[in-house]
FIGU-409470 format. One record per residue (C-alpha): x, y, z. Coordinates in steps of 0.25 Angstrom, whole numbers. Layout:
// residues N
atom east->X, north->Y, up->Z;
...
***
This chain:
// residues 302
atom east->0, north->0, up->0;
atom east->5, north->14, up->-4;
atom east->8, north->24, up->9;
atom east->-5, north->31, up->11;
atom east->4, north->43, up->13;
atom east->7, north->45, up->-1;
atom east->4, north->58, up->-8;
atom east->-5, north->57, up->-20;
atom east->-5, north->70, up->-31;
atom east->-19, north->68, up->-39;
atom east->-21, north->77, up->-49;
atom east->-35, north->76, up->-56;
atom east->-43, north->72, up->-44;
atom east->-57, north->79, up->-49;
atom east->-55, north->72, up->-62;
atom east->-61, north->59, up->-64;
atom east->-53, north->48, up->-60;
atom east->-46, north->59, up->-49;
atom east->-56, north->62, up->-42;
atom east->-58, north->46, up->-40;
atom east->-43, north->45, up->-36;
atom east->-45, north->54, up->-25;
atom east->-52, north->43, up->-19;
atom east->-46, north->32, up->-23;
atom east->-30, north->38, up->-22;
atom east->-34, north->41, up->-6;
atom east->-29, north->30, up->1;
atom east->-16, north->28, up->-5;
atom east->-11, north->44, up->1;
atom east->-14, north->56, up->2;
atom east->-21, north->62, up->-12;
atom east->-18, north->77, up->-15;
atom east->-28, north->82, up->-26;
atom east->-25, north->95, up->-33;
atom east->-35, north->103, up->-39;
atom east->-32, north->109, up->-53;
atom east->-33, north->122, up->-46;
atom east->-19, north->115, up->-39;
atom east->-13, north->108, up->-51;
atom east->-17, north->111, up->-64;
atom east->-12, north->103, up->-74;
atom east->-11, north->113, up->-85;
atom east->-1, north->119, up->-74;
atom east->11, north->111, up->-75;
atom east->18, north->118, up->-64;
atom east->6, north->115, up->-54;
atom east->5, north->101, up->-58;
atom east->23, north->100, up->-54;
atom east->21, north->107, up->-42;
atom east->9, north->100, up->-36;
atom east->18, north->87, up->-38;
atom east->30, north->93, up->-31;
atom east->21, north->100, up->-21;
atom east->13, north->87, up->-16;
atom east->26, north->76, up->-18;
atom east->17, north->67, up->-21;
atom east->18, north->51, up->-21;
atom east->8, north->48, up->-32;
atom east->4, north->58, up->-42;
atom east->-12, north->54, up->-50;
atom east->-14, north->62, up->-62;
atom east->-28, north->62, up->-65;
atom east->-30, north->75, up->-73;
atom east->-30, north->78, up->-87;
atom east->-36, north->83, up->-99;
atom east->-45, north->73, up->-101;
atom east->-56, north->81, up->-112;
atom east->-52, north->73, up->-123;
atom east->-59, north->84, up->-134;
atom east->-57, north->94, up->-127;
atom east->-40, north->91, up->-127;
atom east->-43, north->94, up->-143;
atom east->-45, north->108, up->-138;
atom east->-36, north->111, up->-128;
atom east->-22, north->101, up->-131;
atom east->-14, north->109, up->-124;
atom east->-21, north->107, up->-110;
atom east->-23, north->94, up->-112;
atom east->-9, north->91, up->-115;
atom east->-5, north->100, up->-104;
atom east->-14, north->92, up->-92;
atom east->-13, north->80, up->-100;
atom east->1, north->80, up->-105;
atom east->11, north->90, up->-98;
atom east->5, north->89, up->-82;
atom east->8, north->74, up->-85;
atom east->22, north->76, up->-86;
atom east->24, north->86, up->-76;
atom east->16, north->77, up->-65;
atom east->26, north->65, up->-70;
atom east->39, north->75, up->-67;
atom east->34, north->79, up->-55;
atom east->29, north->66, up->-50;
atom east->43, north->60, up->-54;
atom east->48, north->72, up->-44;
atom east->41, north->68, up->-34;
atom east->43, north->52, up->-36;
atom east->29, north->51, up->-36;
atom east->20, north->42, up->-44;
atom east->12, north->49, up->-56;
atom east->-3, north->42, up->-61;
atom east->-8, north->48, up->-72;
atom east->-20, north->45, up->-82;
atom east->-21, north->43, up->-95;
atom east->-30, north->39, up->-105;
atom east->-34, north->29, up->-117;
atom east->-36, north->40, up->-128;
atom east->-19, north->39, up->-127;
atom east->-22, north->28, up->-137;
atom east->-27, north->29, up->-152;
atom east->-40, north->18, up->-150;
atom east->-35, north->10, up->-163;
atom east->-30, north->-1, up->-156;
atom east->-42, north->-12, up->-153;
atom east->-35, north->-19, up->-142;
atom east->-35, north->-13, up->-126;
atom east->-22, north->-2, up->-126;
atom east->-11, north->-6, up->-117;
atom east->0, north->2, up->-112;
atom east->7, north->-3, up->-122;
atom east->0, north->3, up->-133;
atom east->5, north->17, up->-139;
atom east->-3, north->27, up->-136;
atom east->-9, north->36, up->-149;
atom east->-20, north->47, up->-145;
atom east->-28, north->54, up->-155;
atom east->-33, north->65, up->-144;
atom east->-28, north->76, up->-139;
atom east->-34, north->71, up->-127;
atom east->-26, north->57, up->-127;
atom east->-12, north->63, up->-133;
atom east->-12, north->71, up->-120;
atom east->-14, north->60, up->-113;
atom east->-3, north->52, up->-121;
atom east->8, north->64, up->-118;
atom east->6, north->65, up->-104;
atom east->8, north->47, up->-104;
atom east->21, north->51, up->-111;
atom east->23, north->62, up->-103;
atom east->23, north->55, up->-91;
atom east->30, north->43, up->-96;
atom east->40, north->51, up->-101;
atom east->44, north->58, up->-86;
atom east->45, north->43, up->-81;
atom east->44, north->42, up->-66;
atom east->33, north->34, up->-58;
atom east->21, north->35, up->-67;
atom east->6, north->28, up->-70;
atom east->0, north->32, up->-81;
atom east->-15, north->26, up->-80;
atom east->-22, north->26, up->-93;
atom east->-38, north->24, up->-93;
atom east->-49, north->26, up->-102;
atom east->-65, north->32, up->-100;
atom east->-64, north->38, up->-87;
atom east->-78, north->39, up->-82;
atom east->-82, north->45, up->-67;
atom east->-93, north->52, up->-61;
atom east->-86, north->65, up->-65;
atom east->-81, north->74, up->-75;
atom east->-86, north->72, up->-90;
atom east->-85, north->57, up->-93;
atom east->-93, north->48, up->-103;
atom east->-100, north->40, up->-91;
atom east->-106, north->54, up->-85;
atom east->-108, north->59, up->-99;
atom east->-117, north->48, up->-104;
atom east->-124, north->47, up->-90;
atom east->-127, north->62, up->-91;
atom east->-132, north->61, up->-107;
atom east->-141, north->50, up->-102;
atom east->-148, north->59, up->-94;
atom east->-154, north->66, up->-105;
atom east->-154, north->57, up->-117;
atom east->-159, north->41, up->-117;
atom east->-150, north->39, up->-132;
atom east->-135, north->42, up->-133;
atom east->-125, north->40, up->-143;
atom east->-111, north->36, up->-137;
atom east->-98, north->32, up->-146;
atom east->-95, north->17, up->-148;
atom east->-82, north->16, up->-154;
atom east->-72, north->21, up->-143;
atom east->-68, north->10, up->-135;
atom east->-61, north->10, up->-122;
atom east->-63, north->6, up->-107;
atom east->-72, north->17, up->-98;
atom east->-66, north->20, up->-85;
atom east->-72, north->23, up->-70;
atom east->-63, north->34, up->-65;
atom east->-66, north->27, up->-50;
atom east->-61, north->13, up->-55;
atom east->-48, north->22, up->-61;
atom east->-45, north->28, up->-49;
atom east->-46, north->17, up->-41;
atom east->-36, north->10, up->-50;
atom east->-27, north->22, up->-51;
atom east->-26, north->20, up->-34;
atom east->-22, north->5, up->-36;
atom east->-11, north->10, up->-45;
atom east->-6, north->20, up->-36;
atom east->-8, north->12, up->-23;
atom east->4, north->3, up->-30;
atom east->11, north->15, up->-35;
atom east->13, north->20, up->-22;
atom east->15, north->7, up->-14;
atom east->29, north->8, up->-22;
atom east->30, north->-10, up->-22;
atom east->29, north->-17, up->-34;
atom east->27, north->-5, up->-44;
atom east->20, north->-6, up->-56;
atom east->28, north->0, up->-67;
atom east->26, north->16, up->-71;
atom east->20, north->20, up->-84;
atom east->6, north->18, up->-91;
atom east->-5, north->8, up->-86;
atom east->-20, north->8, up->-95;
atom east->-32, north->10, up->-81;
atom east->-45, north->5, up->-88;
atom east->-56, north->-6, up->-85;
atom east->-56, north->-17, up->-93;
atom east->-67, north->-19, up->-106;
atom east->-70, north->-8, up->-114;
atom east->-82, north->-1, up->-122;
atom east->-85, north->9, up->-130;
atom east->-91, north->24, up->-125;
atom east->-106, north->18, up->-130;
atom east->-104, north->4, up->-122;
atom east->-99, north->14, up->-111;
atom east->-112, north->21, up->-111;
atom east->-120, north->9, up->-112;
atom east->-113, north->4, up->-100;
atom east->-115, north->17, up->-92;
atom east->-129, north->17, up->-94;
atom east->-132, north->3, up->-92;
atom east->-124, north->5, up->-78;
atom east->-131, north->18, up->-73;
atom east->-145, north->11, up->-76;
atom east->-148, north->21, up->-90;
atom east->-153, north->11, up->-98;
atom east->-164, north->20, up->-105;
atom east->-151, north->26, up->-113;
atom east->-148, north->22, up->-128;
atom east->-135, north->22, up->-131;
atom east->-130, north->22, up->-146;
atom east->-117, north->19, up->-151;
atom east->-110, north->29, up->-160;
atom east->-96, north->30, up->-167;
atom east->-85, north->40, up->-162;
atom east->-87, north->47, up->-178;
atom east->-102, north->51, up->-173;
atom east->-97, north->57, up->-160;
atom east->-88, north->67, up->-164;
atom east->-77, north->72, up->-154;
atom east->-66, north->83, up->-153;
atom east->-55, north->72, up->-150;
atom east->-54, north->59, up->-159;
atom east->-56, north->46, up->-147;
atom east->-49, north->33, up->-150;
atom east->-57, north->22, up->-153;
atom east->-52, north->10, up->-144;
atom east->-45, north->15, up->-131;
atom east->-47, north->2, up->-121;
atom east->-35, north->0, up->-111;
atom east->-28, north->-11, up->-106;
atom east->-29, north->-10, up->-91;
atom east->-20, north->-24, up->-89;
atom east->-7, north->-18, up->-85;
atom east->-12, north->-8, up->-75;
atom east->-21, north->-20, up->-70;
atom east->-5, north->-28, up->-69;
atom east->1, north->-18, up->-62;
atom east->-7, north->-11, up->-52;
atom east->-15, north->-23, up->-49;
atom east->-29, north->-17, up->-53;
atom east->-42, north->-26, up->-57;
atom east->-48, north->-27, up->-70;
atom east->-63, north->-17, up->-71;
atom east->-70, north->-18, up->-80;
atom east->-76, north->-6, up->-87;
atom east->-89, north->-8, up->-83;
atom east->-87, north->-13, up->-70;
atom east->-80, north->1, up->-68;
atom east->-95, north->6, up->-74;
atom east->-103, north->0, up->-64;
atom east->-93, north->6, up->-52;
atom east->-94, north->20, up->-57;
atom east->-112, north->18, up->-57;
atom east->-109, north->12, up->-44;
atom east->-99, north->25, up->-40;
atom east->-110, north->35, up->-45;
atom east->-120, north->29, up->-40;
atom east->-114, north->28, up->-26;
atom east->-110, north->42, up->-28;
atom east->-124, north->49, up->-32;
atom east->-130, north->43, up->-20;
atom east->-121, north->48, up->-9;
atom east->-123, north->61, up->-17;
atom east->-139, north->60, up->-15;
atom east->-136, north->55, up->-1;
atom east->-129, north->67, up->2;
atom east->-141, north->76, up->-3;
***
């Protein structure tokens, strides 16, 4: 077990997976979480100094730029909090000789392939989104150091704009929807993520029997499109009066081009860290359970 004296820097905690890591990172230290107002990531400076400030024994980077049309508009932000905060958190962390997790993403990969990604696989975006997300991989890679890149795909959660809460929300004001069927990958619960990100820094910070630094894909096992997706979300949360029709991704048009296949294979960080095998839709079926605990202590509390 790890020293439950161990400072924890988590940047990114009112985000989807951060704000679930609050939680979950809790029993293995003492968890400092910035606000933005603190440590912006388009401030290099601050994001050096709140790592040398804190001297941190882990350091969990769960911000980003994560609107993936909205990075065609702006590539300088998204390459700066994507990107360049990435390297500067992998220096400082290195400073500090602390251990530095930081997400990443399935859209680092081109979608051709028709077989699950693995870590050996060369990443290709065709996003601003994803080659921000592939520079700040390299980025990190290329500073060295103690370092966990966690790769994951479809990150839903009861907050922020997600295709779970956005489907749910259209549903309450139309029984028919159209949703594209021809991306594929594998949805992901942001509480199931965090919970698997604690098991990976529990082992980093117990300091026996290491796993090796570098890149490890984090998804369930399975996969569907974004219509079997919202089949399944529907089905779960009891909204069977909804008709969902499949479309292709040339009827729904979008500012950044998506890749068409983006499934991770999950069975190296499964090896190393020692994590179970979920299912996709075992992960659903927590999440209805999570909101659903989570409205009634809300209507309980008047």
């Amino acid at each position: 077990m790890p020293d439950a004296t161990a400072s924890v820097l988590l940047l990114g905690a009112t985000g989807q997976v951060g704000h679930a890591l609050r939680r979950t990172l809790a029993p293995l230290g003492r968890v400092h979480a910035p606000g933005r107002a603190a440590v912006d990531l388009t401030d290099l400076t601050s994001v050096r100094a709140a790592v040398r400030e804190l001297g941190p024994d882990l350091v969990v980077n769960a911000a980003a730029y994560t609107d993936v049309d909205g990075a065609e508009e702006e590539p300088e932000r998204a390459a700066r909090i994507n990107a360049e905060a990435p390297r500067v958190l992998a220096e400082a962390a290195q400073e500090a000789r602390a251990w530095l997790v930081h997400y990443s993403t399935d859209y680092v990969f081109d979608g051709t392939k028709r077989a699950p990604y693995t870590e050996a696989d060369a990443p290709s975006p065709i996003s601003v989104y994803g080659r921000t997300k592939r520079d700040g991989e390299a980025a990190i890679q290329a500073v060295g150091g103690r370092h966990v890149i966690l790769r994951t795909s479809w990150m839903y959660s009861r907050r922020r704009s997600n295709f779970v809460r956005t489907m749910l929300g259209l549903a309450r004001e139309n029984d028919r929807l159209t949703v594209v069927d021809d991306q594929i990958s594998v949805p992901t619960w942001a509480g199931w993520c965090a919970e698997a990100t604690a098991s990976v820094c529990e082992r980093l910070l117990a300091g026996d029997d290491m796993p090796e630094a570098g890149c490890y894909h984090l998804a369930g096992t399975g996969q569907t499109s974004w219509y079997g997706l919202a089949r399944a979300v529907f089905a779960q949360f009891g909204r069977t009066d909804v008709t969902v029709e499949p479309v292709s991704s040339d009827e729904y048009e979008t500012a950044a081009p998506r890749p068409a296949y983006t499934v991770l294979d999950s069975s190296r960080a499964r090896a190393a860290f020692d994590l179970p095998a979920t299912t996709w839709t075992a992960q659903l079926s927590r999440f209805h359970k999570h909101v659903r605990t989570a409205d009634g202590e809300r209507v309980a509390r008047g």
